[in-house]
N, C-alpha and C positions, 0 to 999 in steps of 0.2 A: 294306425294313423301314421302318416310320415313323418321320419322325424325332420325338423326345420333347419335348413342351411346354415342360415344364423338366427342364435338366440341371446338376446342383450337382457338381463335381467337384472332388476333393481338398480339401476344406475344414477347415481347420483353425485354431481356433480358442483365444487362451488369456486366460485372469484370471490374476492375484496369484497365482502358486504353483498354477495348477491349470489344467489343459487339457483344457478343455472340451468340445472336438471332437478327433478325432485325424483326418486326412487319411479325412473324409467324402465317398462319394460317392451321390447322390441323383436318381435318373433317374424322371418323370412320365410316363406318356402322356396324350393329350388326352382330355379327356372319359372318364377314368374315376373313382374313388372310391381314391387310394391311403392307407391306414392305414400310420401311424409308430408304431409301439411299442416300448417299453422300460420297464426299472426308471426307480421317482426316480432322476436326475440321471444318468439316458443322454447327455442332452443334445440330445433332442429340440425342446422348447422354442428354445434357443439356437439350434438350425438353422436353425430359423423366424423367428425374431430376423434372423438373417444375412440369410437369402430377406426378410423384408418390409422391412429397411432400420433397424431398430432399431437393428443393431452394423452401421456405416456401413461404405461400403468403405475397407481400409487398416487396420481393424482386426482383419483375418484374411487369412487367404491361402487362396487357391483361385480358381477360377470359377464365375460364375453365366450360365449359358445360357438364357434366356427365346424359344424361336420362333427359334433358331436364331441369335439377336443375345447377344455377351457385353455382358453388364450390372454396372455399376457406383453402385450402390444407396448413395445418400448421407444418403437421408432415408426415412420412411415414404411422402410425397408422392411418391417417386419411384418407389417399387414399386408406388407404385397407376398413376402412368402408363404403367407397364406391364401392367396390368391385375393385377394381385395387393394380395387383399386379406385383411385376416385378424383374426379372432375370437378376442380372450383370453377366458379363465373366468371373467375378471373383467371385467364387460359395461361397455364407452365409454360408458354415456350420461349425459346429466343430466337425473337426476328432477324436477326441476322446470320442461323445458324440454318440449313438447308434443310426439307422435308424429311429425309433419311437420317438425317444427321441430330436430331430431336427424335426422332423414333426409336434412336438407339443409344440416345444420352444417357452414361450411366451404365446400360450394357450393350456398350459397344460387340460387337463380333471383331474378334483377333485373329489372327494366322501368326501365332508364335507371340511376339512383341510388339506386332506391327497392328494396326488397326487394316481389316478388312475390309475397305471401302464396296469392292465389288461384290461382293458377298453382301455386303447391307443395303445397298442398292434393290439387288434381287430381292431379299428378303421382304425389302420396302413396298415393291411393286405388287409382290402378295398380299402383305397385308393390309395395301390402299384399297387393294379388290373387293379384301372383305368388308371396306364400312363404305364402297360404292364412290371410292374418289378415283375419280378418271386425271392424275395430274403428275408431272413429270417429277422424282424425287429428289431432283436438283435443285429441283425450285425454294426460294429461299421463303420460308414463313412470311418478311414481311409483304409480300408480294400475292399472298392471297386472302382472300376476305374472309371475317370472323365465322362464318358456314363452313367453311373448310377448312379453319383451323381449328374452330369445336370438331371437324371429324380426324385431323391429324393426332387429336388428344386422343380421341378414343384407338385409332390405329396404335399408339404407343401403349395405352392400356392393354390393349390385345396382345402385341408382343410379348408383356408377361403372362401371357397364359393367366388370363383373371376371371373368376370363378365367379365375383361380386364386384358390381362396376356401381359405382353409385355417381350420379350426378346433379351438381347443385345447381339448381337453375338455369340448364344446359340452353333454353330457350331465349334467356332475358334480351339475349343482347341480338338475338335474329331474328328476321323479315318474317314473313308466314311462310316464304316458300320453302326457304333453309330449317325452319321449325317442322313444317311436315316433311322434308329429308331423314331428321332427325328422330321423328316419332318413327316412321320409316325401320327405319338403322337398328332403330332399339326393341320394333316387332321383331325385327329378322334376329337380332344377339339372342333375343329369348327362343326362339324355332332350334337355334344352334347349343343352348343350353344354357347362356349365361344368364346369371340374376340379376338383376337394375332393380337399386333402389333411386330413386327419382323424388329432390325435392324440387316443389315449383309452387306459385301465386296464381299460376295460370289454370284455374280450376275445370277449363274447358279443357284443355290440353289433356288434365288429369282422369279426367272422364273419361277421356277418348283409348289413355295407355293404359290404365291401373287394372291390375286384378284386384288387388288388393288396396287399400289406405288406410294410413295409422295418422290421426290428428294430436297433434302437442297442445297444449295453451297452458300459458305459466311453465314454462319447466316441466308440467305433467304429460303424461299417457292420458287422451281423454277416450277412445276408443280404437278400435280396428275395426274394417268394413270391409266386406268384400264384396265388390260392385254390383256383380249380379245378382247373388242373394240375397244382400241389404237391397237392392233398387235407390241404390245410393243417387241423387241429383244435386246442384248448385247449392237450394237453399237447408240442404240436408247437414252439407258438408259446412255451409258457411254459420250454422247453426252451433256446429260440435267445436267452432275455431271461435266464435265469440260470448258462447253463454246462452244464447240468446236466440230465439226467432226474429228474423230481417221479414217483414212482409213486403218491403218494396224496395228491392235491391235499384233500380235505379229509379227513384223519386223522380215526378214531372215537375221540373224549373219553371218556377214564377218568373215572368215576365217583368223588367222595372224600367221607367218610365223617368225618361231625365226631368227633374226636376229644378225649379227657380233654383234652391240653395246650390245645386253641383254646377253653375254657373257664377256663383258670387266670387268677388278678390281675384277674377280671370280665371277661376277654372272655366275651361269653356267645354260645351255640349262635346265637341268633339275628343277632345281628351276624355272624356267621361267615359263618353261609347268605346275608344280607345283600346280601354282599361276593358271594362268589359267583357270586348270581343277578345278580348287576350285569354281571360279567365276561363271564357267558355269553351273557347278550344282545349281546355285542360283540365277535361272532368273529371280527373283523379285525385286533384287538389283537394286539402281537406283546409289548409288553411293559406290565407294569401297577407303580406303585408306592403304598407304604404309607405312609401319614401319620397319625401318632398325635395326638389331642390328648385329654391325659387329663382325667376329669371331676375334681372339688374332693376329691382325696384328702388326706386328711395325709401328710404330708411321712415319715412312715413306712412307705407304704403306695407311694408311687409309684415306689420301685426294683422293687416285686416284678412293678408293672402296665407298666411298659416291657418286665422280662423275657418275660410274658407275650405284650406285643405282639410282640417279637423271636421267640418262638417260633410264633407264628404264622405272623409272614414267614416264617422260613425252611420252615412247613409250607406255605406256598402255592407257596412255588418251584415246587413238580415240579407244581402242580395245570394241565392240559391242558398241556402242554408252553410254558406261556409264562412267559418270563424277570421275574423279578421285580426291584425296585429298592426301596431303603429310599429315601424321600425326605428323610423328618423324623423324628426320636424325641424333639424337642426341646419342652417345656413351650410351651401355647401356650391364650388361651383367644377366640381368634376365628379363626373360619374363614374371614375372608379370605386369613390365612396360608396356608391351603391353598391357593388361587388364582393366588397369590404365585408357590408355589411350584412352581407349575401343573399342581395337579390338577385335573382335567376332570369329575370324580364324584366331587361333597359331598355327604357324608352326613349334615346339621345333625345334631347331638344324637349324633350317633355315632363311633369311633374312626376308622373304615377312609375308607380314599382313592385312588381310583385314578386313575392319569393315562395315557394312551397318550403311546408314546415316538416 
């Protein structure tokens, strides 16, 4: 049997009143594509933390097996001399510093004392080749779109000669087109030898790359699969992340129907639908809340237009099954308040307010 690139065993990991990993175990083979999934706060992230040297050794217990050698990762600098290296969601670079010039941050090319600009240049243009960026190395990062700075990141990965590239939701923040660049990029790194471990939420995406997937939930190991043999699919995977069989991953939305009460105190019909049509556009909301700020009533008039908005809430509760939240009912005549208060969906001139939770 081959032995495995990387081997993380029994890993355990804790914060302030919370345990983060509970006795993890993490096995790679060489040169394949393995996918980590889980809910927020599996603790996938953290794993990765562990493996690239972010949570130094001594701050967990366990082992890290790289090529058969146990490793004791004290810094980021240290997992990359092991050849591991890795991609947050949130991109390293500095926009104001040139394409070449982020490629080589840290290990610049020198000719004596002097930094070798032309030399890193050249360099550059090779190694833009190899993750398919056709773009000038002068060019300054903030000056190209996040598709081509997720591939400037991996170009800089490549210059350290990295053996195990791991990327954290390389996808989240790109179009479809730049996503399949990217699944792209990362067939081709694996044809050339490198290992990609790949976390992501995007379960289709994972399908499409994985040989293999290892799911978290709570801090644990809940399996390893390997796509072709298991005949791994959506409700497989979304099964081993929550416990639980989903028979109907996207439920059909009941229809609701304005009624007398979301008219009273001036809510009117059309603020109602409003609201609504807001929500619907944003099927991934699991909860939404309500923020009142009422318009220049007299002081006679604004207990009846609170009641009003209260009866509204509580008519939107049942609407598609999603959990409602009062935020605010409190007198208020700027909607920064709303902000504040962190709604995500201001309706200037209007009552309703929603915020995902």
């Amino acid at each position: 049997m081959e032995t495995p690139i990387l081997e993380m065993k029994s890993i355990t990991k804790e914060f302030p009143g919370v345990k983060a990993l509970d006795d993890v175990t993490f096995s790679v083979r060489k040169g394949e594509v393995h996918c980590l999934v889980g809910e927020n706060g599996a603790g996938k992230s953290t794993l990765m933390k562990v493996l690239s040297g972010v949570h130094p050794f001594g701050t967990y217990s366990g082992e890290i097996i790289v090529e058969g050698q146990l490793q004791k990762f004290n810094s980021i600098r240290d997992s990359e001399n092991a050849g591991i290296a890795i991609i947050y969601q949130e991109l390293a670079l500095i926009p104001e510093l040139s394409v070449y010039e982020n490629i080589f941050l840290g290990n610049e090319v020198t000719n004596g004392l002097v930094i070798d600009s032309n030399e890193s240049i050249s360099q550059a243009i090779d190694i833009l080749k190899k993750v398919g960026l056709d773009v000038n190395p002068l060019t300054k990062i903030k000056n190209l779109g996040v598709g081509r700075q997720q591939l400037v990141e991996i170009a800089k990965a490549l210059k350290k000669e990295v053996k195990i590239l791991i990327l954290d939701e390389p996808t989240a923040a790109l179009n479809e087109t730049d996503s399949d660049n990217l699944l792209h990029l990362i067939r081709g790194l694996k044809e050339q030898g490198v290992t990609c471990i790949l976390i992501s939420h995007k379960l289709r995406e994972v399908l499409e790359i994985a040989d293999t997937i290892t799911v978290l939930r709570d801090g644990k190991t809940v399996t390893t699969l390997n796509v072709e043999e298991d005949k791994v699919n959506e409700p497989v995977l979304i099964k081993h992340m929550v416990g639980r069989s989903i028979d109907n991953i996207f439920p059909k939305r009941e229809k609701v129907n304005i009624g007398e009460e979301a008219q009273k105190g001036g809510i009117s019909k059309f603020m109602f639908e409003a609201f609504l049509s807001d929500i619907s556009d944003m099927p991934h909301l699991k909860a939404v809340g309500l923020m009142c700020i009422p318009p220049a009533l007299g002081e006679e008039n604004t207990r009846p237009y609170f009641a009003a908005m209260r009866g509204l809430f509580e008519n939107c509760k049942k609407f598609q099954g999603i959990t409602m939240r009062e935020l605010s009912m409190g007198m208020s005549n700027d909607y920064k308040a709303a902000i504040i208060e962190g709604a995500t969906m201001v309706r200037v001139g209007s009552a309703l307010f929603g915020r995902r939770m």
